[in-house]
C-alpha positions in Angstrom: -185.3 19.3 82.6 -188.9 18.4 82.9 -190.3 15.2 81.3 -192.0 15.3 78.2 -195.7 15.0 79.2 -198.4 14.8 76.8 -201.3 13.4 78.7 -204.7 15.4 78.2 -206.8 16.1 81.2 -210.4 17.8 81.0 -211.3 19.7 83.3 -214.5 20.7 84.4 -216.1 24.2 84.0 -214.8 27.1 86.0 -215.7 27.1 89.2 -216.4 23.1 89.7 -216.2 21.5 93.0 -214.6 18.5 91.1 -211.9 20.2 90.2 -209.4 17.9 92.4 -211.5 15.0 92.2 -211.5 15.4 88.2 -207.5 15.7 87.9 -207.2 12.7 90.7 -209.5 10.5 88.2 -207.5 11.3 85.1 -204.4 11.0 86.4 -205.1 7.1 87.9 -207.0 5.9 85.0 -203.9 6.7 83.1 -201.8 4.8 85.2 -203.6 1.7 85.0 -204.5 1.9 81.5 -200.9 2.0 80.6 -200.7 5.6 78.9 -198.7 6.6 81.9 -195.9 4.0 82.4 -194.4 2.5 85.9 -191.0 4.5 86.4 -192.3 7.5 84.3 -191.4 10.7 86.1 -194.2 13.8 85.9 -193.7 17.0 85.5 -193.4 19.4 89.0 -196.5 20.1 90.5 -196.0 24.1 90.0 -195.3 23.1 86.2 -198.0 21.2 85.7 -200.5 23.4 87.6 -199.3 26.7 84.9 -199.3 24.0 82.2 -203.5 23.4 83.1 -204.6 26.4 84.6 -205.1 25.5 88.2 -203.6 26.5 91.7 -200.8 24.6 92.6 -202.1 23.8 95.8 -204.8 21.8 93.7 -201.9 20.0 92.0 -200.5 19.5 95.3 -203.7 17.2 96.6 -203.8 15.4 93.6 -200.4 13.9 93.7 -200.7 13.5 97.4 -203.4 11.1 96.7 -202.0 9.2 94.8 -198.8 9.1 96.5 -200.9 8.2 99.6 -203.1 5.4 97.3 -199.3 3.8 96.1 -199.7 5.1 92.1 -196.6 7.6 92.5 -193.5 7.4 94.2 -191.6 10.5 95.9 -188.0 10.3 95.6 -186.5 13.1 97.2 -184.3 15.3 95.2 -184.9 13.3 91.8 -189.2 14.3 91.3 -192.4 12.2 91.4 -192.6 8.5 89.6 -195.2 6.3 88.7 -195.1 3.1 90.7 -193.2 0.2 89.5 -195.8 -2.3 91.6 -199.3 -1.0 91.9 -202.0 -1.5 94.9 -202.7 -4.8 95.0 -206.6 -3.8 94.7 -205.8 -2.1 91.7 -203.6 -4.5 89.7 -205.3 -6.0 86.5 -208.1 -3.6 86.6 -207.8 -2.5 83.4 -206.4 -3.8 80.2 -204.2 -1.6 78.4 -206.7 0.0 76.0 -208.9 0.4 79.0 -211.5 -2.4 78.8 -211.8 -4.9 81.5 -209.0 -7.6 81.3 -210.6 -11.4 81.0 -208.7 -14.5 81.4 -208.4 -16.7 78.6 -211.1 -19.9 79.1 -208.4 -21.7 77.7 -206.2 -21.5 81.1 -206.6 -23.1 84.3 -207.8 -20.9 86.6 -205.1 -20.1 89.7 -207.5 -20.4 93.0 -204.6 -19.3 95.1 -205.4 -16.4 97.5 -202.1 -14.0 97.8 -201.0 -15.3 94.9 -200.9 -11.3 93.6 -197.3 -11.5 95.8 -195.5 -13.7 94.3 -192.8 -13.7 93.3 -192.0 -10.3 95.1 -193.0 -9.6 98.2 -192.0 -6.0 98.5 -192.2 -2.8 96.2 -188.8 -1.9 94.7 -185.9 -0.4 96.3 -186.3 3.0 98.2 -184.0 5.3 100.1 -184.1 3.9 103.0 -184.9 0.2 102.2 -186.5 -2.2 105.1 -187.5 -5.1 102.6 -187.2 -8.6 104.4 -185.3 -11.2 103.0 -182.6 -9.9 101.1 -178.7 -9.9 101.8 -176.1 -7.4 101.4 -174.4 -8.6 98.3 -171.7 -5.7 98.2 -169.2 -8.1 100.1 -169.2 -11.0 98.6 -166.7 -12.4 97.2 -167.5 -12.5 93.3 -163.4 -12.5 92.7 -163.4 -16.5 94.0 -166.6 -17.1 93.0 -165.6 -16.5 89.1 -162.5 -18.4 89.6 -164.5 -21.6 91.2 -166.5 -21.0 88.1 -164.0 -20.6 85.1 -162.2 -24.3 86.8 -165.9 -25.2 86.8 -166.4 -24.8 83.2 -163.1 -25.8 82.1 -163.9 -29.1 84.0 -167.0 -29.3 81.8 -165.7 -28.6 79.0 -163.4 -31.8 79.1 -166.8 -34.1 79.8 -168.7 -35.9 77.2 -172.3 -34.2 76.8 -174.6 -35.5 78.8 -177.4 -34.9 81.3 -177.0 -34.6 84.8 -178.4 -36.8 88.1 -181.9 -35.3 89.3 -181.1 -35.5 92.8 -178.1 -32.7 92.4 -174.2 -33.3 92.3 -172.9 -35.6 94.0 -170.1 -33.4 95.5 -172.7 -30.5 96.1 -174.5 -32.7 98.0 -171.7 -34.3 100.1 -170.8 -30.4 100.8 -173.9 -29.3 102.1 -174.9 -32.8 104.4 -171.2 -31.8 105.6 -172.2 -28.0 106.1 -175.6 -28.5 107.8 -174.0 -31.2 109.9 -171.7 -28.6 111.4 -173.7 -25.9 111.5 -177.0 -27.2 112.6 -176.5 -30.2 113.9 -178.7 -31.8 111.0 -177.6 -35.7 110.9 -177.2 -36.7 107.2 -175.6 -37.8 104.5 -175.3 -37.2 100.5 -177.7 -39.7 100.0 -180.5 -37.4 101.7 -179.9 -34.5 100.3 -182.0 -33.7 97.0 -181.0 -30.0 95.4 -183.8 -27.7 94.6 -183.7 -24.1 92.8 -184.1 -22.9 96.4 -186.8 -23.0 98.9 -189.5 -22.5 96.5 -189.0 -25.0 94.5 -188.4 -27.3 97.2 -191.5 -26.4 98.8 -193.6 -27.2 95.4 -191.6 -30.2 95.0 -192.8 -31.4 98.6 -196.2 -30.1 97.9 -196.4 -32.7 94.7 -195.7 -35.7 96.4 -197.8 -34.9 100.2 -200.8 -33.1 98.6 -203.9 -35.0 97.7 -205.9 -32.5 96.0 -208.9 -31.6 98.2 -208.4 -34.0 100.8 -204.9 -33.0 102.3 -205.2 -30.4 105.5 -202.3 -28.4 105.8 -201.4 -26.2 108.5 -199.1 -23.1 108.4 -198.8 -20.6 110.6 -201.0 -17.6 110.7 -198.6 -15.3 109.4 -196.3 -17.0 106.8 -194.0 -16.9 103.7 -197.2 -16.5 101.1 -195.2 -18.5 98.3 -195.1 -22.1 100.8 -198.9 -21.0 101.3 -199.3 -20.6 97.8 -197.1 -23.9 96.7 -199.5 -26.1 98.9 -202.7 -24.6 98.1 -202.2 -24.8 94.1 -201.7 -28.3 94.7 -205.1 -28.6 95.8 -204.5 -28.5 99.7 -207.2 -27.2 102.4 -204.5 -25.1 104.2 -205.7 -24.1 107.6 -203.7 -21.0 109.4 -202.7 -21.8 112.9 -202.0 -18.9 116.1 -198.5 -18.4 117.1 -197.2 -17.0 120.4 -193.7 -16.1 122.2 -193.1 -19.9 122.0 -193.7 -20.1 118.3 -196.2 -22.4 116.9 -199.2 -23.0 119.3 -199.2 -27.2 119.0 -202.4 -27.4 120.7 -204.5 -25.4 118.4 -203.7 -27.8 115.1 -206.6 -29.2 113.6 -206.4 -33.1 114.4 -206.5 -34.2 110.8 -203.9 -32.2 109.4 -201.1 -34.3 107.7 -198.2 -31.7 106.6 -197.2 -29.2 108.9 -195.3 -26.2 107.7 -193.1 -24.1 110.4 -190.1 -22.2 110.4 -188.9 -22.6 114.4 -185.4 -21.2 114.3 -186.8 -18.2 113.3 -190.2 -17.6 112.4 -191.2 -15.9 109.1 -192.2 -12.5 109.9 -192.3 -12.6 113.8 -188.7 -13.6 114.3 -189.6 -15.8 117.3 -188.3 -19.2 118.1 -190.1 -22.4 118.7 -189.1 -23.1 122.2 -187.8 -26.6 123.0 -191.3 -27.3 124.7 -193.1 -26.6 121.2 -191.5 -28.6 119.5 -191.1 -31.8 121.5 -195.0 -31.4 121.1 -195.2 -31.0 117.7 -192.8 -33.8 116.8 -195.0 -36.1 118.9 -198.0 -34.8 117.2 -196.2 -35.9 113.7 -195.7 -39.0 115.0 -199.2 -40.0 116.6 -200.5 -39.0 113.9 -198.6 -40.3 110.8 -198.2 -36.4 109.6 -195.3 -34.6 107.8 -193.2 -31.8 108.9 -192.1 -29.0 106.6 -188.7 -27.6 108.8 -188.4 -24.2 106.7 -184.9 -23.3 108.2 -185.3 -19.7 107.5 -182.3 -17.2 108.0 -180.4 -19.4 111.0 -177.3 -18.6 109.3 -176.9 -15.9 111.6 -177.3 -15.6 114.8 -176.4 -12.8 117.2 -177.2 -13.9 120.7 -178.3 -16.7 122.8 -177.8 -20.8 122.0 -179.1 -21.9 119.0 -181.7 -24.8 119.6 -181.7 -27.7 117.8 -183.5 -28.3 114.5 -186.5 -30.1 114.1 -184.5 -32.5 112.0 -181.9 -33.5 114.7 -185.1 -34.1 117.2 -186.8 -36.0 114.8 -186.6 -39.8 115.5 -190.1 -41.4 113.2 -188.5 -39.8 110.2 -191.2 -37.0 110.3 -189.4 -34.1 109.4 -188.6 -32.6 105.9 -185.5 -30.3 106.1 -185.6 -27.1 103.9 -182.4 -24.5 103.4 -181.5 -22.2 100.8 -178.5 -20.3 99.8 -180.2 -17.2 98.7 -179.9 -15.6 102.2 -176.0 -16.7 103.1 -174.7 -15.7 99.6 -177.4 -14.0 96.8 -181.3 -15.0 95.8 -179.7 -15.3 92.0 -178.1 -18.0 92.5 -181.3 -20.5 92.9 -180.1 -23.1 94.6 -181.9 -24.5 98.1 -182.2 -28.6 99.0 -184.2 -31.1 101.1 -182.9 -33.3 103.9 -185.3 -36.0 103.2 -186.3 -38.7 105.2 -185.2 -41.9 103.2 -189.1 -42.5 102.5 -189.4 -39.7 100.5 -186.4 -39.3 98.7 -187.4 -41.8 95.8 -190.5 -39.5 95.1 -188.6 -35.8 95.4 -186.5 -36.9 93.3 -188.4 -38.1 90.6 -190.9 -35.1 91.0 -187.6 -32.6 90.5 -186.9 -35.1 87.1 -190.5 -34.3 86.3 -189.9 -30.4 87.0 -186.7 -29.6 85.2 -184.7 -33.2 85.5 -182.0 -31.2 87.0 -180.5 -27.9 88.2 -177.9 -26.0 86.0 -174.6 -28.0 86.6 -172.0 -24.8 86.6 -173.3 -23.5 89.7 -174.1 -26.7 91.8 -170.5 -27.7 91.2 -168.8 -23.6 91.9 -170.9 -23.8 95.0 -169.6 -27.3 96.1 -166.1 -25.9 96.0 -167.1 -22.7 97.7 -168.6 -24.8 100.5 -165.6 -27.2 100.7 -162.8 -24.7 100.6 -164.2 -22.9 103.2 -165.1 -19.6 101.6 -169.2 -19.7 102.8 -168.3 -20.2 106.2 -165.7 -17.2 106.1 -168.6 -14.8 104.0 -170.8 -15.8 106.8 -168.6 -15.0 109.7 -167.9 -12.2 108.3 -171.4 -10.7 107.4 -172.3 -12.0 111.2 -171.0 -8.7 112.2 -172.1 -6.5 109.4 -175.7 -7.9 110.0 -175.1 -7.7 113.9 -174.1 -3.9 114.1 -176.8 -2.9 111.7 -179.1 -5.0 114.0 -178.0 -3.3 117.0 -178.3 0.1 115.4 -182.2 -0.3 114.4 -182.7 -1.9 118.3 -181.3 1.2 119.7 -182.9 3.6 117.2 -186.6 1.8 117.6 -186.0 2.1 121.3 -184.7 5.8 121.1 -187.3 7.1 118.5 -190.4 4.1 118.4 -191.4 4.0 122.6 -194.8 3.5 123.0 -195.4 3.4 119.3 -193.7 0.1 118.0 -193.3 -3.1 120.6 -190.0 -4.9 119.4 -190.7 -8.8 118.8 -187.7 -10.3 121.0 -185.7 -12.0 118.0 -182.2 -13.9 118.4 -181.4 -14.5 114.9 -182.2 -13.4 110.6 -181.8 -10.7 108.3 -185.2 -8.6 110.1 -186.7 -7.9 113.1 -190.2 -7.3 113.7 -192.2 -5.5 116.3 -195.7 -5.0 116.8 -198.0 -1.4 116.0 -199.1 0.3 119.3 -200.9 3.1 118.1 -204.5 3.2 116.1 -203.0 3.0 113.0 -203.3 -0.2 110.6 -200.1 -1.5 109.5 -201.0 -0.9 105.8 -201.5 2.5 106.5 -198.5 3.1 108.4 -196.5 1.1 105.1 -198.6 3.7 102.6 -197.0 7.5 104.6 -193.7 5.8 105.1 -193.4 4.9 101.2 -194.5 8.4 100.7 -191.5 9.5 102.2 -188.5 7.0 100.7 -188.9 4.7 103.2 -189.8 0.9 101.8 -190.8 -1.6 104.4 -194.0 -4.5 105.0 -196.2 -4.7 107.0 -196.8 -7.9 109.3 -200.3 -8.3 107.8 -199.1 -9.1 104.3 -198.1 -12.2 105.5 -201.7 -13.4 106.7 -203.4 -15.9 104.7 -205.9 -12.8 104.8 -204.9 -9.7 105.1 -208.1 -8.2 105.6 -209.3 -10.7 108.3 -210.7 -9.4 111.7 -208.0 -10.0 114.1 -204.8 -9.9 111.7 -201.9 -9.7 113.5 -200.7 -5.6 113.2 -197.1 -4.6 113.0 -194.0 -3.4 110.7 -190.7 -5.9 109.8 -187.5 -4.3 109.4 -185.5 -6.0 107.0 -181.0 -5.1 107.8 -179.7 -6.9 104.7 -180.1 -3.6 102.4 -179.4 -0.3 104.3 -176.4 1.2 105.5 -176.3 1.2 109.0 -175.1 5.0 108.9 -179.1 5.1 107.6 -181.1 3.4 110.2 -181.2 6.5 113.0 -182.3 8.9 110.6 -185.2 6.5 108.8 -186.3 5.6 112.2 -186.9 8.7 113.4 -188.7 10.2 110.5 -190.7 7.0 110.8 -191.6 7.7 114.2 -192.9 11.2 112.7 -195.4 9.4 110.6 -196.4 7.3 112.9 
């Protein structure tokens, strides 16, 4: 049945050479003003075209524009949609009775460049979905999970009311420094450990008690997660972007004043590459010479499909240098907002009292079902097991880049994580490339969306492939109509 669709468009007089251009207009100002909501399906192009008057083929170009532009989404089988998540340079354009929107004088303004990505870094979910930084959560176990959570709450219930310790739960926290000390090699105890609503939080919590505003020179690495970029620089920080190679973050190239350091060297966020044991010797010295802080954002080293993992920053760390980040979001599911610090003992007075500060303290239910899911042994077994769910869909998008993507793609050699990345070799701009392939069901970022500036001469130019959504039955097929488009 076709959608109700009541929108008026004018066109121009009979015979017009605006005729496309005209419909194109109408059609995008009405999805920016609001009168055509994201998700709203429109009518067939052969439908509308009788409906107006015009040739179909017209019809034709005008939605392929602004499939191409990212206003519509084809989903094959099911019709055309507005967007849910509009081009970024489009966003906020109008408000919704179509004058300009103005912020309120009343609010501080948010100088933070990117900021238009948080907290999502990709568009919704297509067919064939590439999106970084999401796990499979068909296989976990939500049977134990519920039980751990009903002797949770009956535990709970028995306790007098009160409020809980900022720094986490005490038997949260002795799971995880007994976790991290197994799996990573991270030396610690409790005592170091203060529990975050995952990464991000962490990362703001970190930024509060490092950042001077305007004084404080942080470094990151030229391509980055944007909401650690974002964390540092709405605390006032001058964040400087620094080159990274095959060997991870290039040591020699930071700016001799900065003071916090932000990496991820298990495996870097988008590239996938690891810091190689040369790397960071030199950037732990460079810490320590120079009195600075480093952010270790552990990204994704649950899993791991070849070669030796190298040691964390942490476990090299001996001037107390190092602040350790890990979340749970990747290992189990982002809901469940939970992430800690490894602190060094000189910080821990401060994170702690900036999480009291925050929200005093994380919800208590979950902290305590995940301390029993840790120490029974059930988040080692999920992660075992997803290992090899992760590793054959891995293997199946190597072998179908390989098979479909020579000469167009460059695979970014990558041990370890939910995504692999690999570089553009043809003239096309990664945005570009993102644009056709959404056209066609196929949902994926490209590596420039993770540069401090996009737009910058120079920006690194590539696609990541995210594994923790798409059935590996899938990845042949996408690949190869990727290649098409490419």
């Amino acid at each position: 049945m076709e959608p109700l669709f009541e929108l008026a468009i004018r066109l121009p007089g009979t015979g017009s050479r605006d005729l496309l251009r005209e419909v194109h207009r109408q059609l995008r100002d009405a999805i920016l003003d609001g009168r055509l909501q994201p998700g709203a399906r429109l009518p067939a192009t052969r439908a509308l075209a009788g409906r107006l008057g015009v040739s179909r083929n017209t019809m034709l170009a005008a939605y392929d524009l602004l499939l191409s532009e990212g206003y519509l989404l084809a989903r094959p089988g099911a019709g055309t949609y507005v967007a849910d998540t509009l081009p970024r340079s489009r966003r906020g354009r109008t408000s919704k009775k179509g004058a300009p929107a103005r912020r309120d004088p009343r609010l501080v303004p948010l100088n933070v460049p990117g900021a238009d990505l948080a907290p999502t870094l990709q568009p919704p979910r297509a067919r064939d979905d590439f999106r970084v930084g999401l796990p499979d959560t068909g296989a976990f176990p939500f049977d134990i999970w519920r039980r751990l959570s009903d002797r949770a709450l009956r535990r709970i219930a028995r306790e007098p009311a009160d409020y809980a310790q900022p720094q986490g739960q005490a038997a949260l926290r002795e799971a995880i420094a007994r976790h991290v000390s197994f799996t990573r090699a991270v030396g610690c105890t409790a005592d170091d450990i203060v529990v975050t609503a995952g990464a991000q939080q962490a990362f703001g919590l970190l930024a509060r008690i490092l950042v001077v505003p305007g004084r404080t020179v942080v470094a990151v690495e030229q391509l980055f997660y944007p909401s650690l970029r974002e964390a540092m620089t709405a605390a006032g920080a001058k964040v400087v972007t620094v080159p990274t190679d095959v060997e991870g973050l290039c040591v020699e190239r930071l700016p001799p004043e900065a003071r916090v350091i932000c990496v991820t060297p298990s495996h870097q966020f988008p590239t996938g590459v690891a810091m190689s044991p040369q790397r960071r010797a030199a950037l732990l010295a460079f810490a320590r010479a120079r009195n600075a802080v480093v952010i270790e954002d552990d990204y994704d080293s649950e899993f791991r499909f070849a070669g030796r993992p190298l040691d964390a920053l942490q476990t090299l760390d001996r001037a107390e240098s190092v602040c350790y980040v890990g979340t749970f979001s990747k290992s189990l599911f982002p809901a469940l907002r939970l992430g800690f610090v490894v602190a060094p003992p000189w910080a821990r007075a401060a994170l702690v009292r900036a999480r009291e500060l925050a929200d005093w303290h994380g919800p208590v239910l979950g902290q305590e079902a995940l301390a029993a899911f840790i120490a029974e042994g059930h988040l080692a077994r999920h992660i075992r097991k997803m290992r090899k769910v992760y590793g054959a869909r891995r293997a199946a998008l190597l072998e179908a880049l390989a098979r479909h993507c020579a000469g167009r793609l460059e695979v970014i050699p990558s041990d370890a994580g939910l995504h692999l990345s690999a570089w553009l070799r043809t003239d096309s701009r990664d945005h570009a490339a993102v644009e056709r392939a959404a056209a066609a069901g196929i949902t994926l970022p490209p590596l420039s969306r993770f540069a401090f500036d996009p737009n910058a001469p120079g920006v690194p130019n590539g696609l990541a492939f995210g594994y923790g959504l798409i059935d590996e039955s899938q990845i042949d097929g996408a690949i190869r109509r990727l290649a098409a488009l490419l």
